[in-house]
N, C-alpha and C positions, 0 to 999 in steps of 0.2 A: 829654356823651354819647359824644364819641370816644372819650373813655380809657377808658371800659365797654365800649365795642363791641370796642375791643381786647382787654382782659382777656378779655371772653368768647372771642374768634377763639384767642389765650393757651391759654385752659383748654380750649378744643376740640383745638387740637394737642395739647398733653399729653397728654388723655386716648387720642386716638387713637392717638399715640406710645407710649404705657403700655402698650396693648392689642397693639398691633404686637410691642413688646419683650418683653411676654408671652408671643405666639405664637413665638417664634421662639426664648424659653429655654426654653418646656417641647418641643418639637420636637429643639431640638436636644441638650437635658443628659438628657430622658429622668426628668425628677423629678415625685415623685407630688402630685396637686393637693393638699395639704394642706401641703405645705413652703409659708414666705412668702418671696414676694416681693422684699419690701424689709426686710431685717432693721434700720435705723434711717432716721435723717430725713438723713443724710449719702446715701444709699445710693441715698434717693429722689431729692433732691436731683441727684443724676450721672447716676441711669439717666431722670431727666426732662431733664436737657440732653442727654444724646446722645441722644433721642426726635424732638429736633426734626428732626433731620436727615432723618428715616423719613418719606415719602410712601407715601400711600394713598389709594387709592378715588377718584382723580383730584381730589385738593385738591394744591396746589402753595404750598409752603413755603419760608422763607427765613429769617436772621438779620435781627430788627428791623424785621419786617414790618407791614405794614397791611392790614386787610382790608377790602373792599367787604361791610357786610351785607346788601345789594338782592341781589343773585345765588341763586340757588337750588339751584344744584348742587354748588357747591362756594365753597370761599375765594381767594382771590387775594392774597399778600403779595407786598408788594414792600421790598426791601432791600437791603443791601449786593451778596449773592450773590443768583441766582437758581438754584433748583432746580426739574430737569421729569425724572418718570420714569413707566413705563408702568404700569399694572396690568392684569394679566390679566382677571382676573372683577371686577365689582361687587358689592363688597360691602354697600355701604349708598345710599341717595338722598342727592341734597345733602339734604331737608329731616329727613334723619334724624342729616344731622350735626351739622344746626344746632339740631335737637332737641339730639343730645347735646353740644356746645357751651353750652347754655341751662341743661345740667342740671349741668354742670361747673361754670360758674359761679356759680349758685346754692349747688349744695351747699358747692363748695372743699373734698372730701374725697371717703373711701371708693373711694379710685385704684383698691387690688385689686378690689372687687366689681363693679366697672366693667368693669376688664380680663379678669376672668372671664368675666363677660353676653360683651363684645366677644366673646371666644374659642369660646364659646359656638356665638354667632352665624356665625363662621367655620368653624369645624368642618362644621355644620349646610349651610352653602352649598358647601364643599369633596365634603361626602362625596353633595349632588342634583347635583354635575358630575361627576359621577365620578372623581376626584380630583384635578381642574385647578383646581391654584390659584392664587395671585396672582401676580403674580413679584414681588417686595418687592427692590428695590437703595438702598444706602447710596454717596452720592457719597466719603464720607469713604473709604471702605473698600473701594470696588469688589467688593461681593460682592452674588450673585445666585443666588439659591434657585429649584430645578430645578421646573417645572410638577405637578411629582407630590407635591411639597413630603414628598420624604425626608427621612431625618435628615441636615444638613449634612454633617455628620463621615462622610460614607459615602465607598466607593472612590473617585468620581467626582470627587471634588474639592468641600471645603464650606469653613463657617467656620470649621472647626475640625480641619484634616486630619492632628493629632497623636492626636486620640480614635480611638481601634477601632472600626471600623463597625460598627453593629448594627440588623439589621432589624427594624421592630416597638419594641413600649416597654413598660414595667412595667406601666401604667398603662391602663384600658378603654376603650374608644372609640377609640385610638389606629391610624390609619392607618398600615399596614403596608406596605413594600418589597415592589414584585414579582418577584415569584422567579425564575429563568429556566428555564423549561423544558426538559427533556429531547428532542435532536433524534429525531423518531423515521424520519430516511431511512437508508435501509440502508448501508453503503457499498459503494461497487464492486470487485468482484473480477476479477483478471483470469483466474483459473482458478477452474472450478466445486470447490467442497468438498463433498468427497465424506461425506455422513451415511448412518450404517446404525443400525438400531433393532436386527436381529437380533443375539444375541450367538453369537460365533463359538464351536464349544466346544472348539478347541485357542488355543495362542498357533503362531506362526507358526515360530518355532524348532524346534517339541519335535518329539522323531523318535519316529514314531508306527508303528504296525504295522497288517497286513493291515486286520484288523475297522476299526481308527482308519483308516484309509485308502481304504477302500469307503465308511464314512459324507460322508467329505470330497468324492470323488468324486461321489455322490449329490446334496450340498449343491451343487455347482459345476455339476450337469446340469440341476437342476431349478430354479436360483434365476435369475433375470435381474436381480437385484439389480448394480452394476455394482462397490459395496463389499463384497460379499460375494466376485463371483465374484473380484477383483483378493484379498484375504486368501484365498481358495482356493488359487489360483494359484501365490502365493507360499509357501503352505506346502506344497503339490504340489513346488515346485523346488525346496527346501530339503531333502527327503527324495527328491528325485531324484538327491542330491548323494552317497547312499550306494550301494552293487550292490546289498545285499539287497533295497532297494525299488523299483530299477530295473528288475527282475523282479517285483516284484510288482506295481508299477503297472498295466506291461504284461499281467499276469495277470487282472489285475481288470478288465483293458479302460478304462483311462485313456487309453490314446491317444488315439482316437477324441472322446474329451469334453474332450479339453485342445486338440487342433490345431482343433476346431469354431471353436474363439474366435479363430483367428489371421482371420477372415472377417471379425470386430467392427470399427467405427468406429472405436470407443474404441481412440487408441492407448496408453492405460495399461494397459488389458486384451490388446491385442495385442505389448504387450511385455513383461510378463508370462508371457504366452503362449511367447513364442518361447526365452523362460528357461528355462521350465520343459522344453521342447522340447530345448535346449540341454545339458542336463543330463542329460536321459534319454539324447539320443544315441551317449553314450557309451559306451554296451550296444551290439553289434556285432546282438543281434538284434532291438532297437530301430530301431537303423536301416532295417532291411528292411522297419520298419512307418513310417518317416516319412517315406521318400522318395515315397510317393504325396503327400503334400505338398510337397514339394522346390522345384516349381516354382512352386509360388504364393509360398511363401517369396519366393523371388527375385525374383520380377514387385514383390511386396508392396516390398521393401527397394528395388529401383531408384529406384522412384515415389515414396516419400513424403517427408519433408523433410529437405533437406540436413543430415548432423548429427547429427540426432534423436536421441535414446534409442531410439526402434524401429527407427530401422537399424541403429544399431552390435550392438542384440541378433539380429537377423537376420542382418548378417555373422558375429557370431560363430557363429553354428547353421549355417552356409553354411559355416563353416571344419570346424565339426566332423565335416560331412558328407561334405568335400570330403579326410581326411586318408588313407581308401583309397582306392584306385584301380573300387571296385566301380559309383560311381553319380557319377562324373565329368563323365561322356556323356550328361548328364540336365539339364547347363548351359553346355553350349558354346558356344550360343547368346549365351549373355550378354557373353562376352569383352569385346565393344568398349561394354558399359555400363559394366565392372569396369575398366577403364583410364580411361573418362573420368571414373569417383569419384572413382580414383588423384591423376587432377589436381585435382579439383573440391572435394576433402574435404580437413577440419580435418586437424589432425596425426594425432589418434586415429583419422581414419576412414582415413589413408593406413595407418598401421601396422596397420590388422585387413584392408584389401583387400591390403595386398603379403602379407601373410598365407595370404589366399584364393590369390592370384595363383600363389604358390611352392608349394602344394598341386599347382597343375595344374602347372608346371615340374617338378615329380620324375615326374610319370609319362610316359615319353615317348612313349608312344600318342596324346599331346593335345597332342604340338610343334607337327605341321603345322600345326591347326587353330588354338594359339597366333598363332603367329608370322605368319598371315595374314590376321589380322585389320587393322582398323586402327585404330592408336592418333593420341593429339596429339601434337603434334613436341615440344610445353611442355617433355614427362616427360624431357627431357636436363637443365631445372633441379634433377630431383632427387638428379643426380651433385655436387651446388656443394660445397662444404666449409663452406659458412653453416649444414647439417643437421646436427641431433645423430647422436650414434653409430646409434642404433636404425634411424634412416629409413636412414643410409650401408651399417648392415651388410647389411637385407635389401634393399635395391635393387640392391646387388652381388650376394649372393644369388641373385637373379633373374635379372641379367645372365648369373652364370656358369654356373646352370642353362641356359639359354636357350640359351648357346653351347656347352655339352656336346653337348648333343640335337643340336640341328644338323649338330654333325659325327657325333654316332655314326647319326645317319638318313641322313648323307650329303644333306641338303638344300643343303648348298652351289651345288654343281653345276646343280640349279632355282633358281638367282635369278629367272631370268624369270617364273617363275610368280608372282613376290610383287609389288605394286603398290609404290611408293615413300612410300604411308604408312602403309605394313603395318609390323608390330614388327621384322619381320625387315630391312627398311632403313634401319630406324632403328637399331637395334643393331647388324648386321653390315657392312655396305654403306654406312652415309656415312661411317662414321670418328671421327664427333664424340663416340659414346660413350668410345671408346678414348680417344681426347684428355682427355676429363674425368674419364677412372678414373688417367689416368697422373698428372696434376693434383694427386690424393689422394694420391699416394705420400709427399708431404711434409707429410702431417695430424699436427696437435699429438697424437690419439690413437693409444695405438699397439694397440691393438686393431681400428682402421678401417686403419693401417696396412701390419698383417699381412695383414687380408683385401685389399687391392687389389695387395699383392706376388703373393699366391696366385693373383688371376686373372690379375692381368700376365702368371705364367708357362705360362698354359693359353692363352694366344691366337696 
């Protein structure tokens, strides 16, 4: 009766091994249930010895084993090697294995319809857990099939990680890879994107006339659209860039409805704004209508961020306004904010305030008030020779306006009236300007050169 009870323990592993290695070639090669199995007795023969190795459903197997038949849940060989591996789900009872152990050894045949029913049976339990399934390992081979029991050959790493991964199988019933869904959170922006549904009815280039330009104004008065009124804008100052429409804007009464918007939040519309401002200025009797803005302008530009895109178009409208002598006397005020941008600003924002600055230097109605202001002592770094040409020429510039005035006002003579960090002691009276223009006479440029020979002989 042992060598029976053995034989049957025998034909229970096989069978169970047959059913294992069944599941795990149709999963993994993706062929349709009607190919066989075992194309001869050789075939069976190999795919029944490497079967032994394959644990399942908590039976524990080994080379040249013996089994206990009293046990009820499973088998227990002992031999050479010992094998223990886990399974995830339960797939069968021990008395259902020792049913099919009973009926292995009885028949001694019909391995495929066996391993079919098995697979069957597996399928059937795979797809009531929602598709957690066994975890099957081979000690020979250290491979371990993922809980979702994909097709091995997949990205992840399988039995077969030469095959192209493919989701799904030819064949019905077959448990499908899950797909990864699309993220659906926004991503962050650090600047709002500006959407506009209205369609604009110029392009922004096109140089349009009176009627096209009374429509656009209209569009700009009554839209709060923030992408409209910004494409208004810009094709407002594009067509400010000729005379003929710099009079006609102003005819049509554009001013009024383009400096509204210098009031906005928005500084893309407030700079904008001060473009298209910029551009109209240039009309001598444009200006007589923008100067009642004048000084918000400049309040606007002092205050907002160092830098910016809306200040540098602010100083430029502040330069344009500043290049007669008519409405000078409408920002004198400001002096001692326009010297500490001087120090405090990028290189572009120093080249558009020395800009500003030598506006009010040619008129010498605006010396005194100049020069008594009070500036940073800093502004004698911008004498160094470490500056390019552009910063070196108009700080001389400035200098040598600065020092004209003085003497043709005869301000010399008032030193006392000026404090010691007024511009006037810092340029006339400590000396150190002088020191650092003489400095420059041996500049590799000879265009900065020239100019520091020139004031040299005016002092």
């Amino acid at each position: 009766m042992g060598r029976t009870r053995e034989a049957g323990c025998v034909a229970a592993g096989v069978v169970i091994g047959a059913g294992a290695c069944y599941c795990v070639y149709r999963l993994t090669w993706g062929r349709d249930e009607s190919e066989k199995i075992w194309d001869g007795d050789d075939e069976e023969d190999d795919e029944e010895e490497e079967s032994i190795d394959i644990v399942e459903t908590g039976v524990k197997t080994g080379k040249g084993a013996k089994a206990n038949a009293g046990m009820g849940t499973g088998a227990r060989l002992q031999g050479e090697a010992k094998v223990k591996a886990e399974v995830g789900m339960e797939l069968q009872s021990g008395s259902d294995v020792k049913a099919a152990a009973q009926v292995g050894a009885q028949s001694g045949g019909g391995l495929e319809a066996k391993a079919k029913a098995l697979f069957n049976t597996l399928k059937e339990q795979a797809s009531a857990k929602a598709g957690r399934g066994a975890r099957l390992s081979t000690i020979s081979g250290n491979r371990t099939l993922a809980p979702s029991l994909p097709c091995p050959g997949g990205r992840g790493g399988g039995c077969h990680p030469t095959r192209s991964s493919r989701v799904g199988s030819r064949a019905s019933g077959k448990t499908k890879g899950r797909t990864r869904g699309k993220s659906t959170r926004t991503p962050a922006t650090a600047w709002p994107v500006r959407r506009g549904k209205f369609n604009f009815p110029y392009k922004i280039d096109d140089i349009l006339g009176a009627p096209d330009l009374q429509k656009v104004l209209n569009i700009l008065e009554r839209s709060n659209d923030p992408f409209i009124q910004e494409i208004a804008l810009v094709t407002l100052g594009n067509n400010a860039a000729y005379s003929f429409n710099q009079n006609a804007i102003r005819e049509l009464g554009g001013l009024p409805i383009i400096a509204k918007l210098i009031k906005t939040k928005d500084p893309i519309i407030r700079e904008k704004a001060y473009n298209a401002l910029n551009n109209l200025s240039v009309n001598a009797e444009n200006q007589g209508k923008i100067k009642t803005y004048i000084s918000q302008v400049c309040d606007d530009t002092m205050i907002c961020r160092l830098d910016s895109a809306v200040q540098m178009a602010g100083l430029r409208l502040l330069t344009n306004m500043t290049v007669t002598n008519h409405y000078q006397h409408l920002l004198s005020y400001s002096f001692p904010d326009f010297f500490a941008l001087l120090f405090l600003g990028n290189y572009f924002t120093k080249i558009q305030i020395m800009k500003l600055i030598i506006n009010f230097t040619e008129n010498p109605a605006m010396t005194r008030e100049l020069v008594s202001c009070k500036v940073p002592s800093e502004l004698i770094s911008l004498f160094n020779k470490e500056w390019d040409r552009e910063i070196l020429l108009n700080i001389l510039t400035l200098f040598e306006n600065i020092n004209d005035n003085i003497k043709n006002e005869g301000l010399a003579s008032s030193k006392k009236e000026f404090s010691r960090s007024s511009l006037f002691f810092l340029f006339k009276e400590s000396g150190v300007c002088v020191k650092k223009i003489k400095a420059l006479a041996n500049h590799n440029d000879l265009v900065v050169k020239v100019k520091v020979l020139k004031v040299l002989t005016k002092l």
